[in-house]
C-alpha positions in Angstrom: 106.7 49.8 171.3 109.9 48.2 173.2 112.7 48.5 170.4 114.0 45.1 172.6 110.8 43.9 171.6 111.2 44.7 167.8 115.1 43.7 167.5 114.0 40.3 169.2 111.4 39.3 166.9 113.3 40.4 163.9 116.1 38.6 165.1 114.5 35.5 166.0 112.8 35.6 162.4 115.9 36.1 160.6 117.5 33.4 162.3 114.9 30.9 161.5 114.9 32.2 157.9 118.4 31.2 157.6 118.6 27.8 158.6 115.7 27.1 156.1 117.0 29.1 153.5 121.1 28.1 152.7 123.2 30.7 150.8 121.4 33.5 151.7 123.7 36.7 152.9 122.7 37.6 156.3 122.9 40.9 154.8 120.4 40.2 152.5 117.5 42.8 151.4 115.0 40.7 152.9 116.7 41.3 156.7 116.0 44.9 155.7 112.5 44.6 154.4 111.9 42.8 157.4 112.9 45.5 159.8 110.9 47.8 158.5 108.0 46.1 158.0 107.9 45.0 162.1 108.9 48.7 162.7 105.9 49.8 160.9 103.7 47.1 162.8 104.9 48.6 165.9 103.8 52.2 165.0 100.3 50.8 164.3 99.9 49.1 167.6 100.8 47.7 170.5 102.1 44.3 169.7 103.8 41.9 172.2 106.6 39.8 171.7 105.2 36.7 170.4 102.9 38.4 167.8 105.7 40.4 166.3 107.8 36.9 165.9 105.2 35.6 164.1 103.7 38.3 162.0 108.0 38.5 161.2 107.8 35.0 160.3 104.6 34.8 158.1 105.9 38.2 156.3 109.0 36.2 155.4 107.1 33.4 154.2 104.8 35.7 152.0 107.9 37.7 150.6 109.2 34.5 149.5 106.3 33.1 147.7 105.1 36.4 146.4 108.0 38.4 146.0 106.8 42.0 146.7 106.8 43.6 149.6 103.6 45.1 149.9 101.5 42.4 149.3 103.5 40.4 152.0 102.8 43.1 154.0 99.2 42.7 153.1 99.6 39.0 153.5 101.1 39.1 157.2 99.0 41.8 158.7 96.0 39.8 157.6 97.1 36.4 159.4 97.9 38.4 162.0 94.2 39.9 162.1 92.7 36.7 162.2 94.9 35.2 164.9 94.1 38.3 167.1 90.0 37.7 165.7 90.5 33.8 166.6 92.2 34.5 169.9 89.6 37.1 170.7 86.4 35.0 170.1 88.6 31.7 172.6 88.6 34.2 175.5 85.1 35.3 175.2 84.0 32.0 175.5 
């Protein structure tokens, strides 16, 4: 996977993050959590750019509301799945 490509949708996510979220360090652990978890997307597949922004975003969301990383993990890889699913079943028709 493009590292450009991986910094980009971590970066755009962060970003977005911190407008709706005041106070919060840009050096916070979630920036962290999130890097690794789109790192670890991109050594499972082949992702382009606008899936890894949102799978970034969505795996945001869901550390937020459940406050463990795995299951966010969990929680974004299966939106992701049935975005690709839904996406997949428009084009064959």
């Amino acid at each position: 996977m493009n590292a450009q490509a991986r910094e980009g949708a971590c970066a755009f996510a962060w970003r977005n993050y911190l407008l709706r979220h005041s106070g919060i360090s840009e050096n916070d652990s979630r920036r962290s959590a999130l890097y690794r978890y789109v790192t670890n997307l991109c050594d499972t597949g082949d992702y382009d750019f606008d899936l890894l922004q949102m799978a970034a975003v969505v795996y945001l969301k869901e550390l937020d509301e459940l406050h463990d990383d795995r299951l966010a993990s969990l929680a974004a890889d299966r939106a992701l799945a049935e975005y690709l699913e839904s996406r997949s079943a428009q084009s064959d028709t």
